[in-house]
N, C-alpha and C positions, 0 to 999 in steps of 0.2 A: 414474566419469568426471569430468575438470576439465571444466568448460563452458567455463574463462577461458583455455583455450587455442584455442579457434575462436573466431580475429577474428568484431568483427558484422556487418561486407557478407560473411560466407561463405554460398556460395549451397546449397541446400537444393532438392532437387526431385527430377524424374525424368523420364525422357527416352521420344521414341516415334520410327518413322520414318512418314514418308507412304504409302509401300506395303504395310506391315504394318498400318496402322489406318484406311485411310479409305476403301475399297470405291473399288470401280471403276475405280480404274484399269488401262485397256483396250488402252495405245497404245504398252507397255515392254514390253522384250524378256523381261520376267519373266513377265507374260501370258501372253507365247506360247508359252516354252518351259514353262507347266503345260497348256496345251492338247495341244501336239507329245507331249509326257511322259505322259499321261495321268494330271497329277498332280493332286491335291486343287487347286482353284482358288480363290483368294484371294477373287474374289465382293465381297460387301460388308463381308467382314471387321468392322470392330467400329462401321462407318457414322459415323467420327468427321468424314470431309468433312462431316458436318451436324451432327455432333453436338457440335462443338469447345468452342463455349460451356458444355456441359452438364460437359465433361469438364475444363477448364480452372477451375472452380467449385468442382469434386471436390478439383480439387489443392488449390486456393486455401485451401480448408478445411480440407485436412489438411495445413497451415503451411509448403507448399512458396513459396518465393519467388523460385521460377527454374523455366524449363521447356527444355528440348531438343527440337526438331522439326527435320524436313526441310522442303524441298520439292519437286514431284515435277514433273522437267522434262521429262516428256514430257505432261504438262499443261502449259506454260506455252508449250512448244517442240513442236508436235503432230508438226508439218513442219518441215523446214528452212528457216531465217532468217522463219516465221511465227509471229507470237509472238499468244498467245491473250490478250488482254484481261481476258476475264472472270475467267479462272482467276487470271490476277497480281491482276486487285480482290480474288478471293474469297482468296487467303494474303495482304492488308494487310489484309482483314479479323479473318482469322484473328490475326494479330501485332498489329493493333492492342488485340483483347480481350485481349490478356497482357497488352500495357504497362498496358489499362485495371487490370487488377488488380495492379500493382506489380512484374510478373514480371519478371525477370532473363531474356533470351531468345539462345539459342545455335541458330545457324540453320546446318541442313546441307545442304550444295550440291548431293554426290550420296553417295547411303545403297546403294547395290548397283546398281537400277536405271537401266534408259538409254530413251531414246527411241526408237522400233523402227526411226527414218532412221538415229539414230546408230549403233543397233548391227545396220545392215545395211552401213556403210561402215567396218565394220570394228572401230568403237569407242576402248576406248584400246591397242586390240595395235597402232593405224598412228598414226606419231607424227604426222603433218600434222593428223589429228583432235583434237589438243589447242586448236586454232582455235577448235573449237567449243565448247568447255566454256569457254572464256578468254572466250567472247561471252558465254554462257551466264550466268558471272560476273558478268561488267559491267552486264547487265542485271538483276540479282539485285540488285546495289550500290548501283543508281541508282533503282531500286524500293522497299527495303524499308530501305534504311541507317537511315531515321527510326526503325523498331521494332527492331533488331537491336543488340545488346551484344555478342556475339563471333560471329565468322563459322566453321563446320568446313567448309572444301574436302572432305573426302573422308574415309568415314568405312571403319577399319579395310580399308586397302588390302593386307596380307599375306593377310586372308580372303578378301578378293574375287578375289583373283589366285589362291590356291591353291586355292578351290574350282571355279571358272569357267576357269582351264587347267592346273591340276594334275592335281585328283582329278577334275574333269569331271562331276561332280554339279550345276553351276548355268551358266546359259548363259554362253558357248557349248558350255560339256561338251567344250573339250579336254583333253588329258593328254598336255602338253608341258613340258618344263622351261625351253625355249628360250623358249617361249611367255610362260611362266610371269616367267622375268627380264626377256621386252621389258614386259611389263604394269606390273612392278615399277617400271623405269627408266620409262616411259611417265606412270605413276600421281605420280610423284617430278616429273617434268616438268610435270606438269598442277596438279600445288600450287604450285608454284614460280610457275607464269605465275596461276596467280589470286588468290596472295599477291601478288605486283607489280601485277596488275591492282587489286584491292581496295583497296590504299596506295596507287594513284596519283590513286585518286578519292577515297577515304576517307584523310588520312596519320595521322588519331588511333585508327582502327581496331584488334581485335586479332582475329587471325586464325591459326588453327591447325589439325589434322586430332584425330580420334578415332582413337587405334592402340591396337588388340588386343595386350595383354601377357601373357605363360604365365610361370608363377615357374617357372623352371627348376632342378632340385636334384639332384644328380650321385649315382648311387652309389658305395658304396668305393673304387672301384678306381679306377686311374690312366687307363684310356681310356675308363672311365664319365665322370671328369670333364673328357677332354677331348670327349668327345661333348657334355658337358652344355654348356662353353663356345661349340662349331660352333653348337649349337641354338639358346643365346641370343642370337650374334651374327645367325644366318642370318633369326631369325624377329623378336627384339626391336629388333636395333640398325642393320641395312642401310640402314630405311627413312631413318629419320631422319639418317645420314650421307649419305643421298643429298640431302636436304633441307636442307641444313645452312643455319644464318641464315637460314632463311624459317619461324622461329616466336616465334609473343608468348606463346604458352601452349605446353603439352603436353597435350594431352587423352588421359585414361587406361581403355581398357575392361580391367576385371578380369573371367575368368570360370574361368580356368585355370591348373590348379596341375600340374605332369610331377615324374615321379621319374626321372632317365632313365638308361639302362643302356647301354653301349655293344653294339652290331650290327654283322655283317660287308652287311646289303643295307641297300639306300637307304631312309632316310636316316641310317641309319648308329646310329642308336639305338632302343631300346624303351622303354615308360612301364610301371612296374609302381608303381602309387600303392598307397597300403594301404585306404584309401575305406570309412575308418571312418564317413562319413556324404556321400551323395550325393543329388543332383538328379534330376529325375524324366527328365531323360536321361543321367542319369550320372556327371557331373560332382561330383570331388571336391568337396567345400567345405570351404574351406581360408584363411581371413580371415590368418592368417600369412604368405603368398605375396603377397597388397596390400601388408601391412608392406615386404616386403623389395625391392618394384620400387618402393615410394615412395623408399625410401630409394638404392638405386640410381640414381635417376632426379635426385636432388640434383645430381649432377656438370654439367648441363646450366644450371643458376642459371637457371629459368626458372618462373612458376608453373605450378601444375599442379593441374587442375579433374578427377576421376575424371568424366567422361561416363555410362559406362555400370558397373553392377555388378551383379550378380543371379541368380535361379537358376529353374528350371521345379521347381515345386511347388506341384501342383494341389490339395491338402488342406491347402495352407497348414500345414504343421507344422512347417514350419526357420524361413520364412520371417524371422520377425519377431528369431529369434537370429540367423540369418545377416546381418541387417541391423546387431543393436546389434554383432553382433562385424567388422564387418566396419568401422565408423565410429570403433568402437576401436583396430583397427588404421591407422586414417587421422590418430588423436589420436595414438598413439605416436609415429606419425612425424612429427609436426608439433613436438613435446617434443623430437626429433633434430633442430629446425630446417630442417625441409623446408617450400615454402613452399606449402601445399595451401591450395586458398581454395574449394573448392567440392564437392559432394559430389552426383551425379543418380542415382538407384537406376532400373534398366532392370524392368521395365516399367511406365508408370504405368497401362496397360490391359493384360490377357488382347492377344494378339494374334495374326496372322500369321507363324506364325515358320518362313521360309522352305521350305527341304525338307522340313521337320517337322509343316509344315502347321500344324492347330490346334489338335493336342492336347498339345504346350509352353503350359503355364499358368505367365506371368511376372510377370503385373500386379499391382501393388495392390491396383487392383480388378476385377474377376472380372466376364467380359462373358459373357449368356447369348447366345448367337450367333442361337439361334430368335426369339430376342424384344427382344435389343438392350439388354435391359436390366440397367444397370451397378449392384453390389454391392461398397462399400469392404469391403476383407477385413481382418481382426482386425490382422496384420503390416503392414497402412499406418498403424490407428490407431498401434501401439507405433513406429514411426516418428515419426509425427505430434508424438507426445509426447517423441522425443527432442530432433526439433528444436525444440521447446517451452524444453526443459531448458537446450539447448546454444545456444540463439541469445543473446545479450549485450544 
């Protein structure tokens, strides 16, 4: 590796949300629908609401200089237009211990979860509900602007949509496609108005979403790669022409590499990967497929900070290669002249990982869920050390 090709403000860390790490929250439609489901229930998950300091130490140690966090507005926002006091002290507290340790801080508006008023009127399937997320905003902007470096409205809204009215696995569990493209158009609208909100009170702000990228790669044939084209358009590139001029970044989650085949049913293709080495849910891993959406992503002349990358490996045995190969794919593209300034590895704790409950192991460090107690694991130190190497 060149180290003298990552500028020195490139940021360095790793990211969490609020629902996956910090217990109890009680009063979001995620809640409910594991109660309804009878599904593993989030609980106190990894107790980082009180354990923020302890965890934000961990990173600090292991030479992260930026952190990614949510906040969770159905804490802030219990009831409608009542806004919780404590809870907005307790996240400037939270953000104020970053800035204390020099962090670079990326704050996410909304990570999956809703407020259970929000999402009993409907949510974002009815567009007049965009009101509220736009307030939601404002109030976010006007609270935390002092500790916040870049703002994400909304984080990976093709998974939200497709899981929550597509495939119908996450609230509200329909399986509509109808559904599925007002969510889309609805989600496009709600960035739209809290980038304009955000710049109208902040105008030096920089503000952008976290979108889920798949490297899509065609097989031989002539309607394998027009399938492969439908898929890249349909899932990589809608959003953001719906969005168009309402970003100062591009924020990038890698998790997914497709081989895709063309198909006579919906959606018209299949993934036959060869999955010479996979994630402990399956997931190829495939550091070449970052290469080529970085590179891709160049046509937009805009920077571009990966958010999230990472993989569930609970014996930690990829972990620490899938890291340096995956940051080497982030340095080749940067040798192409793409303009990458920041680099967050998903997870910085074990966590919550939604359907999948808790036995997806992401973190760096490895949370014993019986007793709370946090373990760096060997693939944060060999991190640790790269941005050691690579920092200017």
């Amino acid at each position: 590796m060149m180290s003298k090709l990552f500028p020195p403000n490139f940021l360095w860390g790793a990211a969490t949300s609020a629902y996956q790490v910090e217990g109890d929250n009680k009063n979001c439609d995620w809640c409910l629908w594991e109660k309804e489901k009878g599904l593993k229930q989030s609980g106190k998950a990894c107790d980082h609401y009180r354990s923020f300091a302890e965890d934000f130490a961990l990173a600090k140690s292991l030479n992260h200089n930026a952190h990614r966090l949510s906040i969770e507005w159905s804490r802030i926002e219990p009831a409608e237009g009542a806004w919780n006091e404590m809870e907005i002290e307790h996240y400037i507290q939270v953000l104020k211990t970053l800035k204390a340790m020099n962090m670079q801080v990326m704050l996410t508006l909304h990570h999956f979860t809703l407020p259970l008023w929000f999402f009993q009127k409907g949510g974002f399937l009815k567009r007049k509900n965009i009101f509220y997320f736009q307030r939601f905003t404002e109030l976010a902007a006007k609270k935390f602007s002092d500790y916040v470096d870049f703002w994400i409205t909304i984080n990976e809204p093709n998974v939200y949509a497709s899981h929550g009215y597509l495939l119908g696995d996450w609230p509200p569990g329909a399986k509509s496609f109808l559904k599925y493209q007002k969510i889309i158009r609805n989600l496009a609208l709600s960035h739209k108005a809290a980038y304009r909100k955000i710049h109208s009170l902040l105008p030096e702000a920089k503000v952008g979403i976290a979108k889920n990228y798949i490297d899509f790669e065609a097989g031989p044939g002539v309607a394998d790669k027009i399938a492969c084209y439908g898929a890249r358009y349909f899932w990589n590139g809608v959003f953001y022409k719906k969005t168009k001029n309402c970003h100062d970044f591009l924020g990038i989650n890698y998790y997914f590499h497709d081989r895709v085949y063309a198909s006579l049913r919906p959606p018209f293709y299949i993934v036959k990967n060869q999955n010479k080495q996979v994630s402990d849910i399956g997931a190829e891993i495939y550091p070449e497929g970052l290469y080529r959406i970085l590179i891709a992503l160049g046509k937009y002349k805009l920077p571009i900070y990966i958010t999230e990358n990472g993989l569930a490996d609970r014996e930690d045995k990829f972990r620490a290669e899938f890291i340096t190969q995956h940051i080497a794919a982030v340095e080749h593209a940067i040798a192409q002249g793409i303009d990458i300034r920041g680099y967050l590895h998903w997870s910085l704790l074990d966590n919550f990982e939604w359907a999948h409950g808790f036995s997806p192991r992401f973190g760096l460090i490895e949370i014993d869920y019986a007793t709370q107690k946090r373990t760096v694991r060997n693939s944060a130190k060999v991190y640790a050390s790269l941005i050691k190497k690579l920092r200017i």
